[in-house]
KOLVEX-585966 format. One line per 2 residues: number of its first residue (from 1); their letters; for each residue x, y, z of N, C-alpha, C. Coordinates in steps of 0.001 Angstrom, whole numbers, plus 500000, padded with zeros to 6 digits. Layout:
NUM) a) X:Y:Z:X:Y:Z:X:Y:Z | ... $
//
This chain:
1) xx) 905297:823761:758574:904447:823224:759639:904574:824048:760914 | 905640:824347:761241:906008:825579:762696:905203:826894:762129 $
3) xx) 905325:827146:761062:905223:828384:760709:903260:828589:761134 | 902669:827351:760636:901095:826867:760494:900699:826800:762146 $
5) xx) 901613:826202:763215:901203:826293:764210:901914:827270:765247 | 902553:828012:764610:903285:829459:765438:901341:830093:765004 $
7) xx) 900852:830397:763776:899660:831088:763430:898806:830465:764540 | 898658:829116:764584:897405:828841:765224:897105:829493:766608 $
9) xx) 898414:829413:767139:898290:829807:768748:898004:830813:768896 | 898626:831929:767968:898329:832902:768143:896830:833596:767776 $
11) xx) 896136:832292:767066:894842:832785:766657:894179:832519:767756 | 894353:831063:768689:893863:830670:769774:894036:831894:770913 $
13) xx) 895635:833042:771057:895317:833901:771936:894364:834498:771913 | 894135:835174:769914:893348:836049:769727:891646:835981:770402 $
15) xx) 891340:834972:770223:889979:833763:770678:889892:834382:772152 | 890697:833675:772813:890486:833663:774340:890726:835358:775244 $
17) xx) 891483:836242:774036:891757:837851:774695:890330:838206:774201 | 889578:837627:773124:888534:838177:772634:887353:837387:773992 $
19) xx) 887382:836731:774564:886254:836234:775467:886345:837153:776420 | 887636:837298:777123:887817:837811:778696:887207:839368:778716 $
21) xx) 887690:840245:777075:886799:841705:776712:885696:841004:776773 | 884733:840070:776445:883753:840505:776036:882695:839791:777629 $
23) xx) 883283:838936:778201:882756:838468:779690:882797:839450:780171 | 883915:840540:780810:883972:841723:780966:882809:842495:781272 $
25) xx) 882605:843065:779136:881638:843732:779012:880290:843546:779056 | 879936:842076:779228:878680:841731:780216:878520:842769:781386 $
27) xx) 878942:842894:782239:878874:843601:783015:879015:845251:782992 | 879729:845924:782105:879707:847020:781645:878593:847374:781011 $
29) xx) 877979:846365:780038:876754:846591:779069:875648:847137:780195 | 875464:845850:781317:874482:845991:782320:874604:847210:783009 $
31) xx) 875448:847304:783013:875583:848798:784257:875421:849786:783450 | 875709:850222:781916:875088:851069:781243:873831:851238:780865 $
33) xx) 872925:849963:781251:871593:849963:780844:871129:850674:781979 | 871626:851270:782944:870747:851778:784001:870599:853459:783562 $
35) xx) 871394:853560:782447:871346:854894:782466:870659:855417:780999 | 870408:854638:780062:870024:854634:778962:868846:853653:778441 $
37) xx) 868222:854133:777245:867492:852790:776862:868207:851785:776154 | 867956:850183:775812:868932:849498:775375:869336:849731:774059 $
39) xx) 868589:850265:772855:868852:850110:771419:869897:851648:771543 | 869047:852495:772024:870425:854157:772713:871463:853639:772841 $
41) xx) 871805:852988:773749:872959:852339:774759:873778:851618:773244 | 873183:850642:772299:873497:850206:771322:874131:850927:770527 $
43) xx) 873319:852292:769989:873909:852990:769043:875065:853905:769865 | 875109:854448:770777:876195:854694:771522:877806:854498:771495 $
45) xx) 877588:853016:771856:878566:852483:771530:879123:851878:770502 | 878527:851535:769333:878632:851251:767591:879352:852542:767228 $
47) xx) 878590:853530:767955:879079:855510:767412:880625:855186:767787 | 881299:855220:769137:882164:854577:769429:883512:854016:768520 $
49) xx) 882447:852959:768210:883285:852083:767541:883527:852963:766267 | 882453:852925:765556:882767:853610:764318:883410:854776:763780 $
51) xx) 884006:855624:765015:885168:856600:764762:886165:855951:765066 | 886313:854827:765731:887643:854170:766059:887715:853473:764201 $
53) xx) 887063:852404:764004:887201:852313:763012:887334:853046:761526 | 886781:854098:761916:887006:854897:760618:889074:855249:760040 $
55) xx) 889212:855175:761635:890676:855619:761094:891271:854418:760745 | 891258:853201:760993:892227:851962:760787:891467:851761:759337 $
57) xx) 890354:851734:758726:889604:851535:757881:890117:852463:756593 | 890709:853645:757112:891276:855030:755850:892718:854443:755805 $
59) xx) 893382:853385:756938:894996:852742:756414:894642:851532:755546 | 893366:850890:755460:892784:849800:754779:893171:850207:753292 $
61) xx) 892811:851440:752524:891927:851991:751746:892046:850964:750458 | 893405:850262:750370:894357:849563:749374:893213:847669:748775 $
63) xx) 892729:848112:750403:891518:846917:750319:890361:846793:749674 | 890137:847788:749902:888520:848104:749633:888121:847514:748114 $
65) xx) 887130:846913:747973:886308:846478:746674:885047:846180:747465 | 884115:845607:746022:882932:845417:746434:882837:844623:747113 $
67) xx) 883512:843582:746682:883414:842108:747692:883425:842247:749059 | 884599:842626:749597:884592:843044:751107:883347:843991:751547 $
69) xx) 883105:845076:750938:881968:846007:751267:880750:845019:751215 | 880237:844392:750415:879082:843539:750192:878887:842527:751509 $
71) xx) 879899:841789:751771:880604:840887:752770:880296:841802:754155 | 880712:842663:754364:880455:843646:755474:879287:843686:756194 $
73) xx) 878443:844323:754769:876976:844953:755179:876215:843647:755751 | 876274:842542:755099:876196:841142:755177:875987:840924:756715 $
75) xx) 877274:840726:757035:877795:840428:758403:877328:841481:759441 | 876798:842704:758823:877131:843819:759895:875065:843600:760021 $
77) xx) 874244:843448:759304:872846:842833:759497:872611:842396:760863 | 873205:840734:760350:873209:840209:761771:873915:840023:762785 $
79) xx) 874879:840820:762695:875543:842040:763936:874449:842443:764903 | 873579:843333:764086:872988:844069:764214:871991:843686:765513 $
81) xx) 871136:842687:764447:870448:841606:764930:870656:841105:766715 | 872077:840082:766351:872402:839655:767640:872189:841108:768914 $
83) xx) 872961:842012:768290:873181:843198:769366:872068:843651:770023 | 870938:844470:769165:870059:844574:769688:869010:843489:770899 $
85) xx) 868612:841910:770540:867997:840763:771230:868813:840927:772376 | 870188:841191:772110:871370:841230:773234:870827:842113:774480 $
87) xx) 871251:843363:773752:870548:844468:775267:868827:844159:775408 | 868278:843593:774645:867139:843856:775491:866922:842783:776584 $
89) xx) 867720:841523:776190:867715:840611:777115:868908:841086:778251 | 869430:841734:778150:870379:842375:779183:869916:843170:779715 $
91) xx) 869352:843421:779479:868632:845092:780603:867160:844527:781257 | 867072:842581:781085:865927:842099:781883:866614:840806:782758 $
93) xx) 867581:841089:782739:868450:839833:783237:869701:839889:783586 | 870315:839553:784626:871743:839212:785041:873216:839435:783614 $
95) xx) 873653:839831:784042:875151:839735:783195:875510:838149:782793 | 875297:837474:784053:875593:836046:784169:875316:834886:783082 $
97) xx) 873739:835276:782986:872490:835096:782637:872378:835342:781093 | 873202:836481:780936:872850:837094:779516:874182:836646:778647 $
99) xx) 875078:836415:779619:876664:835595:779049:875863:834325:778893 | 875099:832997:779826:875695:831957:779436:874655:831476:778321 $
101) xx) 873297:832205:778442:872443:832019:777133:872844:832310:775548 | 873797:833525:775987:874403:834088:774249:874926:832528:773837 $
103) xx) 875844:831867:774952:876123:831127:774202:875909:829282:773493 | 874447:829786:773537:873516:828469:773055:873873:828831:771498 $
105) xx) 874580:829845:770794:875004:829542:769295:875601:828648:768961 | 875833:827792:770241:876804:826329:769694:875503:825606:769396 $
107) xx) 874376:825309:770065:873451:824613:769810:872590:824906:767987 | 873153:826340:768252:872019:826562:766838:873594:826661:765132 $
109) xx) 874578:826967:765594:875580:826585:764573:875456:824996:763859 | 875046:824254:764275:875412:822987:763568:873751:822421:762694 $
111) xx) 872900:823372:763189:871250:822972:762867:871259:824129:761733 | 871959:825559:761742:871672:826234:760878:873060:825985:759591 $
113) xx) 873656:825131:759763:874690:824270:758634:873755:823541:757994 | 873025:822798:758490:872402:821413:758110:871293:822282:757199 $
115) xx) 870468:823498:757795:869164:823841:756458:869691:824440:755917 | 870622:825491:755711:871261:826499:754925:872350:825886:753847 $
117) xx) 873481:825343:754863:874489:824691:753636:874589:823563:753581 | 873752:823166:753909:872745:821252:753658:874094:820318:754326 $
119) xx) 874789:820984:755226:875647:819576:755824:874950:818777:756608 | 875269:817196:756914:874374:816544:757538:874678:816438:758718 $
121) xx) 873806:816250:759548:873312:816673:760807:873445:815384:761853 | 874514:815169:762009:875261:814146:762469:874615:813549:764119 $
123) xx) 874985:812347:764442:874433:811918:765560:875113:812471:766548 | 876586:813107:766481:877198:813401:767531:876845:814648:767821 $
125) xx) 876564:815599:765997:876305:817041:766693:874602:817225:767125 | 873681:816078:766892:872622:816192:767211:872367:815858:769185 $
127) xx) 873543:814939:769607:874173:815235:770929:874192:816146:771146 | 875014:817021:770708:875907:818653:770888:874073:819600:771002 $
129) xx) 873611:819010:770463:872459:820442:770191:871574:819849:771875 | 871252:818364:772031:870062:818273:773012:871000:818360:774399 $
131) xx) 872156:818126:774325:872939:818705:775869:872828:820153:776060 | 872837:821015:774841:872931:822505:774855:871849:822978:775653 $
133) xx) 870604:822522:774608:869466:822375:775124:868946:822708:776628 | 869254:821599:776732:869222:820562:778488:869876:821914:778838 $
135) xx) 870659:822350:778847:871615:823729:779686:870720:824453:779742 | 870527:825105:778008:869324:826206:777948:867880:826234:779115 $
137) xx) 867469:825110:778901:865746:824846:779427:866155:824844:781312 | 867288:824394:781869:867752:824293:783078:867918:825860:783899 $
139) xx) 868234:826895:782838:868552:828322:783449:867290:828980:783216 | 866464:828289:781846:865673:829586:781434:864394:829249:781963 $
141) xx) 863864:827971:782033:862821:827345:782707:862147:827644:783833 | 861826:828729:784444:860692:829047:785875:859944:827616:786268 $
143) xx) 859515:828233:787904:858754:826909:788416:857803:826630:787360 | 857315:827412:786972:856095:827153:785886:856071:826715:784585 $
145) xx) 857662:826398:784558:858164:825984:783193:857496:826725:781961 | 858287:828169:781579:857742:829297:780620:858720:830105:780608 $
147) xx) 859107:830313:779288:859953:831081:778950:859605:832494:779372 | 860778:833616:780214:860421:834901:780043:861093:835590:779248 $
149) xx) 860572:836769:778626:860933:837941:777152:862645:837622:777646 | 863071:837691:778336:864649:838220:778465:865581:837057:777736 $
151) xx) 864891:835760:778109:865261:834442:777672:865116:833722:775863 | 863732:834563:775869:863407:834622:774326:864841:835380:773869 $
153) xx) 864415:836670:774549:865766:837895:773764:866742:836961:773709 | 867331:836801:774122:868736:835823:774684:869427:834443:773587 $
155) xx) 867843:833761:773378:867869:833005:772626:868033:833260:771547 | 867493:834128:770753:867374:835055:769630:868744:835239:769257 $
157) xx) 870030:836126:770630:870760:836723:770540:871813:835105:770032 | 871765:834198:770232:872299:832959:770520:872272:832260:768970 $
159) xx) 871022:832323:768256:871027:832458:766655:871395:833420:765771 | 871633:834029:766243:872138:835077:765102:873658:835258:765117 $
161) xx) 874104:835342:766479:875730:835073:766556:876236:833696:766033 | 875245:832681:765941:875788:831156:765144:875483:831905:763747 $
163) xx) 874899:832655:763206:874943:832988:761884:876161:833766:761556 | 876389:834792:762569:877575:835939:762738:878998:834795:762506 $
165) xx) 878560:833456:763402:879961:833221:762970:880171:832125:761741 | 879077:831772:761716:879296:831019:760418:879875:831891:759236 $
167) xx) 879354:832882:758922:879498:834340:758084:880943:834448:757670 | 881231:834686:759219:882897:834935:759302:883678:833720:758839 $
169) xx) 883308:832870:758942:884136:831200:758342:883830:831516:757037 | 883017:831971:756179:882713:832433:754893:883839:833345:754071 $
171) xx) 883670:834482:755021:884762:835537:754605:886267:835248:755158 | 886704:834453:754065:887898:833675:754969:889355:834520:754323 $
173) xx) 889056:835668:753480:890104:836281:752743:890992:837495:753900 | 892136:836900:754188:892916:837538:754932:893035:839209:755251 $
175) xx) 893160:839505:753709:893085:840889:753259:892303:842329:753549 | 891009:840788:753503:889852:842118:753712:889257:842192:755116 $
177) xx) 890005:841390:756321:889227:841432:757319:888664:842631:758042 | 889514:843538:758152:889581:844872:758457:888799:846069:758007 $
179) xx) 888507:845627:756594:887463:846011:755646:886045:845635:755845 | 885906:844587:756226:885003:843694:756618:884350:843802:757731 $
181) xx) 885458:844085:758592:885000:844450:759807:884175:845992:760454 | 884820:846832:759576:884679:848214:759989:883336:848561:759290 $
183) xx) 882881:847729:758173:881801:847834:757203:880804:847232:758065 | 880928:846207:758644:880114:845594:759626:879586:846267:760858 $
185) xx) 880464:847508:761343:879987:848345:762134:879547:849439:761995 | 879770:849868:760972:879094:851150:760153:877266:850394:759911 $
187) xx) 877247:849304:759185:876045:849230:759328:875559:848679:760032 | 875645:848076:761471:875257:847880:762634:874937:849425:763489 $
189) xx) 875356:850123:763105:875064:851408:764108:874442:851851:763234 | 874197:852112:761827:872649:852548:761264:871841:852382:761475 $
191) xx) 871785:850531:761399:870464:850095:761972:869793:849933:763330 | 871110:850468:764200:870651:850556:765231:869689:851576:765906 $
193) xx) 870740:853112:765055:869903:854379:764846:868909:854478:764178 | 868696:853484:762987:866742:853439:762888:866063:852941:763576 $
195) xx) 866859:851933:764427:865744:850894:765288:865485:851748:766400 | 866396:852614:767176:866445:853362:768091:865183:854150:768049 $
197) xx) 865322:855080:766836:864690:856438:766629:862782:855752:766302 | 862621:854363:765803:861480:853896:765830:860810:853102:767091 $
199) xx) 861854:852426:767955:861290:851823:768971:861326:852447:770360 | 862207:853379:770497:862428:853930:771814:862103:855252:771732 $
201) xx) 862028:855923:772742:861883:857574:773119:863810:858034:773195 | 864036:859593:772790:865505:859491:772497:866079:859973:774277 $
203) xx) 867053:859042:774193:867469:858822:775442:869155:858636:775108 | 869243:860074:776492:870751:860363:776293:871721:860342:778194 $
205) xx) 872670:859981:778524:873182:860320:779378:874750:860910:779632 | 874321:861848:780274:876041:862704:780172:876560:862369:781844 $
207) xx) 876179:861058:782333:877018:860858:783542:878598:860187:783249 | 879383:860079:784140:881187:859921:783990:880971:858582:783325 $
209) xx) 879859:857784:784824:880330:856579:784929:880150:855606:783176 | 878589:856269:782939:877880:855675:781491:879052:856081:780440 $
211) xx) 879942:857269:780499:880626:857689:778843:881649:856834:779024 | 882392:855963:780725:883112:855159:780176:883309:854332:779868 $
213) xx) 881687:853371:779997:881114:852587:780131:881016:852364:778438 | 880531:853379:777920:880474:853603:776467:881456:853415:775545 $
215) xx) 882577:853968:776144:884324:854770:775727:884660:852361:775671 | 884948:852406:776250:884981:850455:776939:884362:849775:775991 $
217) xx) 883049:849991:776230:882343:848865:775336:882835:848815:773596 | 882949:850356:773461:882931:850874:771833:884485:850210:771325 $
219) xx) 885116:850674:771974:886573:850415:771884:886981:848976:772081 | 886902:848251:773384:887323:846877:773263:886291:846303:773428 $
221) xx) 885355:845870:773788:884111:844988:773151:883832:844888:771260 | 883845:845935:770940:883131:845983:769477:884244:846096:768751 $
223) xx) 885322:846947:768771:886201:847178:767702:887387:846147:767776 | 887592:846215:768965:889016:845247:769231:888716:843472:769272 $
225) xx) 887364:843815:770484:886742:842407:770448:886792:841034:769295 | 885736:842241:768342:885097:841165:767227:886533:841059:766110 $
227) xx) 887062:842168:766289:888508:841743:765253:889204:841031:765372 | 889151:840944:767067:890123:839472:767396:889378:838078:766974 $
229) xx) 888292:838208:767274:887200:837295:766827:887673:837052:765264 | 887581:838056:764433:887692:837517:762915:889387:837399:762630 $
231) xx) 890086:837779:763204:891329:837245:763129:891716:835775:763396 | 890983:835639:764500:891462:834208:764938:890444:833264:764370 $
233) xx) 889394:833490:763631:888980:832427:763041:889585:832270:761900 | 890293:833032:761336:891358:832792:759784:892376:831479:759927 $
235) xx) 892549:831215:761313:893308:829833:761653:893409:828875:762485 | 891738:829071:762273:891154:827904:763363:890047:827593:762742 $
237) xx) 889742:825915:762638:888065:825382:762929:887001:826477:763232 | 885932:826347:762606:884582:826955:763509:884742:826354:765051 $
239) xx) 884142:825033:764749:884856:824375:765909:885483:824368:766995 | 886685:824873:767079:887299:825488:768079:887335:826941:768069 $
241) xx) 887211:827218:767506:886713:829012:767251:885410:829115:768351 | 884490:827968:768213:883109:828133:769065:883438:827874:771056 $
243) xx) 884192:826752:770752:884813:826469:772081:885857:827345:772914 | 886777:827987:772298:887287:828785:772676:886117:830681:772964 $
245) xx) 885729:830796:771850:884716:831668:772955:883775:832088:773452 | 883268:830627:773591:882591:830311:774810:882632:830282:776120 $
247) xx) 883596:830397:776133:884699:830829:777731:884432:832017:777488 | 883519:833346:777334:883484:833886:777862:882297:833840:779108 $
249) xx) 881338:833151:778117:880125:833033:779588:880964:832380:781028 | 882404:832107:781069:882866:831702:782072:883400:833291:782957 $
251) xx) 884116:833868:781951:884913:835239:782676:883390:835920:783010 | 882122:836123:782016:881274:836948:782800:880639:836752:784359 $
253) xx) 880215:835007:783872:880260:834592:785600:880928:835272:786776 | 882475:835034:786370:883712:835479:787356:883582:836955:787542 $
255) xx) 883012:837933:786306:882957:839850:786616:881902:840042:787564 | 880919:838791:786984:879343:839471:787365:879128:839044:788478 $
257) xx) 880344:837969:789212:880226:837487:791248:880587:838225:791345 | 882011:838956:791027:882958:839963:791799:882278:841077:791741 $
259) xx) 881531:842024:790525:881001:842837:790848:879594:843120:790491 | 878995:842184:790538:877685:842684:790515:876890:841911:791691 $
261) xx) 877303:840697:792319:877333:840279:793210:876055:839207:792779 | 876339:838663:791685:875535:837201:791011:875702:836463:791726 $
263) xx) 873830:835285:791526:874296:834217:792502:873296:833441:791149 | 874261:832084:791599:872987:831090:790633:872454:829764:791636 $
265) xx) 871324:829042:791549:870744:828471:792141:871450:827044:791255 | 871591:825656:792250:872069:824680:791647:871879:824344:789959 $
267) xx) 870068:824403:789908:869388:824362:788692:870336:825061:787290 | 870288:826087:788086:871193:827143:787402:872489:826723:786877 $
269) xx) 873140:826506:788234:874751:825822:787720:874817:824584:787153 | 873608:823662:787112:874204:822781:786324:874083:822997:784828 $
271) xx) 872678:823574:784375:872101:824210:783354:873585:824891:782395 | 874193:825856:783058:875748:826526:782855:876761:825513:782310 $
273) xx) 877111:824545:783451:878254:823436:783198:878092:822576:781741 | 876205:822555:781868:875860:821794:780472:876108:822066:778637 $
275) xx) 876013:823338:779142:876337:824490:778134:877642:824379:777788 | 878072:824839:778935:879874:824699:778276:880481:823171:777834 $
277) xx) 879922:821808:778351:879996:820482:777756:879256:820845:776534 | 878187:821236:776218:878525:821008:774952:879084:822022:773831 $
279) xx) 879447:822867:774736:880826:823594:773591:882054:822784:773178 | 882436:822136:774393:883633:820745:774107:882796:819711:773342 $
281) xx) 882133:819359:773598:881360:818329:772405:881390:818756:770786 | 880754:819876:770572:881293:821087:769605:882096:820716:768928 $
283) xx) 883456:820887:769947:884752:821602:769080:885169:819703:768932 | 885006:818718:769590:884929:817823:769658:884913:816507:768081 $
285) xx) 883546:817530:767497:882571:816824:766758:883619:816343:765370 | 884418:817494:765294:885422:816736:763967:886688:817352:764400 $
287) xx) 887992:817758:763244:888725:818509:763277:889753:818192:761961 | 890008:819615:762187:890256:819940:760103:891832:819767:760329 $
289) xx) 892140:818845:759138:892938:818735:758463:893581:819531:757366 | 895006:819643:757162:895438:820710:756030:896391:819470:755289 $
291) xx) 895882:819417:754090:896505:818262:753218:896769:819123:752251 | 898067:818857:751560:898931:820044:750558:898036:821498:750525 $
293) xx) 897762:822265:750943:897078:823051:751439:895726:823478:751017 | 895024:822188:751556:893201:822305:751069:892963:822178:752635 $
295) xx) 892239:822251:753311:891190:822359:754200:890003:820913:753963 | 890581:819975:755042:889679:818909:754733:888897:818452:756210 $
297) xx) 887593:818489:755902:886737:818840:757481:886491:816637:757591 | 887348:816020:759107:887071:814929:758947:886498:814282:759996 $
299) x) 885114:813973:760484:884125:813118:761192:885151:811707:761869 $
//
């Protein structure tokens, strides 16, 4: 039992070191969009990643099968997915803005359980989805009440990371995370470099500030980030896996006052506060039990 909750905490660090990189790189992402186009800026930093990973991936090698590779490409799709909706709604919108919308995947995690792996769709998490909501429509809503492209993007980016992490609760084999992971970024930066080379004009920058901007994002956003991410969901709930990092739309807030010099309008902040209630509602909604060692999810 010590041994089960010496793991947990440390999965819970992993969680919360993985928010503060990635609130952070809200603000890094943005400040690189000034110098690049967003899907460029994307493959950039995937490039990045994917020489970092190549080497931890050649100490893997003992891992490798299809399963994990299959599992990868899988995961690394709607990687892909999220990333791209990501910068384009980032390069039309606040750091702030683009943190606290990503994380409406609490709203769409418990609706894309219910059509996909037919769990039922409970009164508490159907709470959890119309408070989210209420957050969402409060930030993204103009006087004119109408969504703009950045908010769509955003939203977009917000379903596909509830898929990203459902995925990862899937691939729950210890072994291959690493495998899993590095496969996931190999084909996230393919598809980024087709999406690039079809949607944008090729766009390159050799300024200090953008390569370290790049060097940052590639390295602890993507490689270190999401590993902590799939580490620490190996011993934790989705659940609290979702609540814990969700706190990052809190640290981006905190980068993007200090340096980008964000402001939000009341509307705004309550819209925010609502969001993060229902991440605690979320993690709230059940919590798993380990009975002779099965995994029992209890309402």
């Amino acid at each position: 039992m010590l041994k089960k909750k010496k793991a947990a905490l440390v999965s819970i660090a992993m969680l919360l070191t993985a928010s503060v990189i990635w609130g952070s790189s809200f603000v890094v992402v943005k400040d690189s969009l000034d110098y690049v186009t967003p899907v460029w800026q994307l493959f950039d930093r995937l490039a990045i990643a994917s020489l970092g990973g190549t080497v931890i991936f050649a100490m893997q090698r003992k891992y490798v099968c299809a399963k994990y590779i299959r599992q990868g490409v899988v995961l690394g799709i709607i990687f892909a997915a999220a990333l791209i909706f990501q910068n384009y709604g980032a390069d039309l919108s606040s750091a702030s803005k683009c943190a606290f919308l990503t994380v409406s995947y609490v709203a769409f995690t418990p609706v894309i359980e219910a059509v996909f792996l037919r769990k039922t769709l409970t009164a508490r998490k159907a709470a959890t989805v119309a408070v989210c909501l209420a957050g969402v429509a409060l930030i993204t809503l103009n006087e004119r009440f109408s969504l703009e492209w950045c908010d769509i993007f955003l939203l977009l980016t917000g379903f596909f990371y509830a898929m990203h992490l459902l995925w990862i609760d899937h691939c729950g084999e210890k072994d291959g995370v690493i495998v899993i992971h590095v496969v996931q970024i190999w084909t996230a930066c393919l598809i980024s470099l087709a999406s690039a080379l079809v949607l944008e004009p090729f766009s390159i920058s050799k300024d200090g500030s953008f390569l370290l901007s790049i060097i940052y994002c590639g390295i602890f956003e993507v490689l270190i980030g999401f590993l902590l991410q799939f580490r620490g969901q190996q011993n934790t709930s989705p659940q609290l896996s979702g609540i814990l990092l969700s706190s990052e739309c809190v640290f981006a807030g905190i980068f993007g006052a200090i340096f980008q010099n964000d402001s939000f309008s009341v509307k705004m902040g309550i819209g925010c506060l609502l969001i993060l209630i229902s991440a605690v509602m979320e993690s709230l909604n059940f919590e798993r039990k380990v009975e002779n060692g099965n995994q029992k999810d209890v309402y």
